[in-house]
N, C-alpha and C positions, 0 to 999 in steps of 0.2 A: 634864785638863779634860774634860767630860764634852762630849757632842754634843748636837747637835738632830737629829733626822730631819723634814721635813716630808716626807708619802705625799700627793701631788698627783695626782687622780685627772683624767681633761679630758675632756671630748667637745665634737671629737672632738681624736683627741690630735695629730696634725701637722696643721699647723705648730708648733700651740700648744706643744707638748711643748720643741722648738728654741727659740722664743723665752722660755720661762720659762728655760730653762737663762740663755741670756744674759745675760736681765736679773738674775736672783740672780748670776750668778758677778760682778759688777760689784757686790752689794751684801753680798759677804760671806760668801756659799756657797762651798764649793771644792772638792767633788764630788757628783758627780751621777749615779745609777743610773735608766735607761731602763727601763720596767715595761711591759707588756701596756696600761694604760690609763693611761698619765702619768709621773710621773717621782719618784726620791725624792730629795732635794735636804738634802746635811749642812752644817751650820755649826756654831763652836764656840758653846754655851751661854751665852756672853755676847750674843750676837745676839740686837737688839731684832725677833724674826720679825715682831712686827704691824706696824712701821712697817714693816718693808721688804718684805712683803708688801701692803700700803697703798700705797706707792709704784710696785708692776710690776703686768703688767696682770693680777694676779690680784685683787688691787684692786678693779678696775673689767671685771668680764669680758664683752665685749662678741665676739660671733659662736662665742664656746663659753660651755661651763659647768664649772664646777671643784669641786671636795671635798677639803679639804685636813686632816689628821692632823696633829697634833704630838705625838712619841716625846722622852723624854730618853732615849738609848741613852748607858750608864756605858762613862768609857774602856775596860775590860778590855776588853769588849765587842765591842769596833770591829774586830777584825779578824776574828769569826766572823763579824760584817755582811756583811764583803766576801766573804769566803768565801762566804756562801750566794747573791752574786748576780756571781761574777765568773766568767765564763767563758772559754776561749780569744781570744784577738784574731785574727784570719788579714789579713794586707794580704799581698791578693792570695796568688801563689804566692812573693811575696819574702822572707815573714818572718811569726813567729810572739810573740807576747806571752803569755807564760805566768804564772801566778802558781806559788809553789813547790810550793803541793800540785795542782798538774797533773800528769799524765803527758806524761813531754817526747815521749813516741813519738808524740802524736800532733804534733807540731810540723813544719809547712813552712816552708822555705827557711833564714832565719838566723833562731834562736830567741834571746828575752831572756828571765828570769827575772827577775819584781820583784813585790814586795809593797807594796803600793801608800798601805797608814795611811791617810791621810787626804788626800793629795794627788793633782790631777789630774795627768793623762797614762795613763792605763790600755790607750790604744788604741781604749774602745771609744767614745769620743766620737768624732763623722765629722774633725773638726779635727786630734787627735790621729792618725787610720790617715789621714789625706790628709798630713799632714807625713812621716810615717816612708815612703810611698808618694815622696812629692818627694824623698825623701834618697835613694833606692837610686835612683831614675832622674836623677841629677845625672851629666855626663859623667866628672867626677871628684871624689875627696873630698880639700878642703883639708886641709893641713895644720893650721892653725890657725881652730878652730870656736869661736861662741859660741852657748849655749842659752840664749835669758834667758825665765824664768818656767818653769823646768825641771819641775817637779813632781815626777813619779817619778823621773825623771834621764832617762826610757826614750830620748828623741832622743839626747841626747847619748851613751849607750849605745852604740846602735846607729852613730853617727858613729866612733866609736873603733872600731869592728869592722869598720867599711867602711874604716880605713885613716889617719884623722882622727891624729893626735898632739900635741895641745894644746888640749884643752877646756874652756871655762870654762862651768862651771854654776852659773849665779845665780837664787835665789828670792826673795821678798819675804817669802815666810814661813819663819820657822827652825827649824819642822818640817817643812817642805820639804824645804829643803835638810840636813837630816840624812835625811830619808826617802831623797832622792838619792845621798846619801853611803851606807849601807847598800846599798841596790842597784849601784852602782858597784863595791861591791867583792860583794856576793855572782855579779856577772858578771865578775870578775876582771879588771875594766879597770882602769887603769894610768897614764893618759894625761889623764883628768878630774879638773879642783878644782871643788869644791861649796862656793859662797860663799851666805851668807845676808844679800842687800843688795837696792841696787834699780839703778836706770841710772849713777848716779855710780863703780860699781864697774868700769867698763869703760872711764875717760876715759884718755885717752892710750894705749889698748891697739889696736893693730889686728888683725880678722883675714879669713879667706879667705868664711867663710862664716857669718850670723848666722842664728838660729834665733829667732824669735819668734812662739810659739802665747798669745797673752794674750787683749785683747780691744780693738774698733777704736779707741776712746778713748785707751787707753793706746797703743796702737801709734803712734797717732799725736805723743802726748807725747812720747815715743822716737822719732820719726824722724830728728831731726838728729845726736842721737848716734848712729844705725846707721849713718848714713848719714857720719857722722867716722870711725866706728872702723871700714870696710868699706875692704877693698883695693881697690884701680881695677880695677875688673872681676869683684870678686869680688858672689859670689851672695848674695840677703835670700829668705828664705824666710818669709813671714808670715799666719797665720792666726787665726782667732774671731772671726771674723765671717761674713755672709751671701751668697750669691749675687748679689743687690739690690747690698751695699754694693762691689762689686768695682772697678765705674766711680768710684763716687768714690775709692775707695784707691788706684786705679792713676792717676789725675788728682793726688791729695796727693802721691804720692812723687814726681812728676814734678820736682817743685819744690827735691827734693833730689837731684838726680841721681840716682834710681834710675830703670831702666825696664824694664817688664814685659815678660817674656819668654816664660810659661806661666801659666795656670791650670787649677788643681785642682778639682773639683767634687763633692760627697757630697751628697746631699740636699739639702737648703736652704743648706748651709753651701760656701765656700769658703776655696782657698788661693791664692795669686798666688807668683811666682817672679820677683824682679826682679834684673838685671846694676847696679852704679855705673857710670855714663859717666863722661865726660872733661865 
């Protein structure tokens, strides 16, 4: 299938740049390259752009102003795209996100190796390096991990390396989760299954530590199952969403016995760290 690129151009670009990401990733977009002046935002070619451009606030731009491009970029295509706009990841001194044609020398801490197609997790969305940031300063790594809305697979990766030995990685899309599947093994992890489902794929399954980088709407549609299939005491790691929205997410899970323990912060974006009570 071939792609869409929209080249979204803002002034000025933050916040604007954060909240266009958002709101497309919620209508169909499902990666996103940060530019000097905006943002380039892909979806598969079946995507009605005018509506769903019409519906977020580029729409209606009110306190910036926007310029927007439509590209059909042909499948073959797609991974010289990333190539030309994908750089190192660095979180922190604890780890490195490489794609394959990097040189691994310049890699700090524990390095991943993934190629990313068309699905997010790359690292370099704030969401993305404030999750893989919360996994390495967790006291310790469950045994039994779930990443749900994996993308590249890169968390659940990095969980297996940190010591994890049962991870479930589930996508909604099943180019996702083959994208994940490939990266899983081109890092020789061992220990991750790559399912192509949505929340019903984890009922009756429990484990130590969930993983959920999606978006607030769905997280919250998922909360009773994170919050079923979560061990007493064990850790929800959840992000995508805003600084703003933090008080209310940390108020919603209250209601399912989760409670906040930490938060993450990147730019306008946050990540919260919740315990299940009794």
């Amino acid at each position: 299938m071939d792609t869409i690129e929209l080249n979204i151009q803002l002034s000025p670009k933050d916040p604007w740049s954060d909240i266009v990401i958002a709101e497309l990733s919620e209508q169909g977009f499902d990666s996103f390259v940060t530019t000097e002046d905006g943002v380039l935002a892909y979806a598969p070619e079946s995507i009605n752009t005018d509506e769903v451009v019409k519906q977020s606030v580029l729409g209606n731009p009110v306190g910036f102003e926007c310029t927007i491009t439509q590209t059909i970029i042909p499948h073959q295509n797609w991974n010289a795209e990333w190539e030309k706009n994908f750089s190192p990841v660095f979180i922190e001194e604890y780890a490195t996100i490489l794609a394959p044609f990097h040189n691994e020398m310049d890699a700090k801490g524990m390095k991943v190796i993934i190629q990313p197609q068309m699905s997010f997790g790359t690292g370099h969305h704030q969401t993305t390096w404030m999750m893989t940031k919360a996994i390495f300063e967790l006291a310790e790594m469950p045994e039994k991990v779930l990443d749900m809305g994996t993308g590249t697979g890169v968390l659940a990766i990095y969980a297996e390396k940190l010591g994890a030995k049962d991870i479930l990685a589930i996508d909604i899309e099943e180019w996702s989760a083959e994208n994940a599947r490939e990266n899983v093994e081109r890092n020789n992890c061992t220990n991750i299954e790559c399912l192509w489902g949505d929340i019903d794929k984890i009922e009756g399954l429990n484990f130590g530590l969930i993983i959920a980088n999606i978006n607030k709407n769905i997280l919250k549609l998922h909360m009773q199952s994170y919050s079923n299939a979560l061990e007493q005491n064990g850790t929800l790691l959840l992000s995508g969403f805003f600084v703003t929205d933090v008080e209310e997410m940390t108020s919603y899970c209250e209601a399912y016995k989760l409670k906040q323990t930490k938060v993450f912060t990147k730019d306008e974006w946050a990540c919260i760290q919740l315990i299940k009570t009794k």
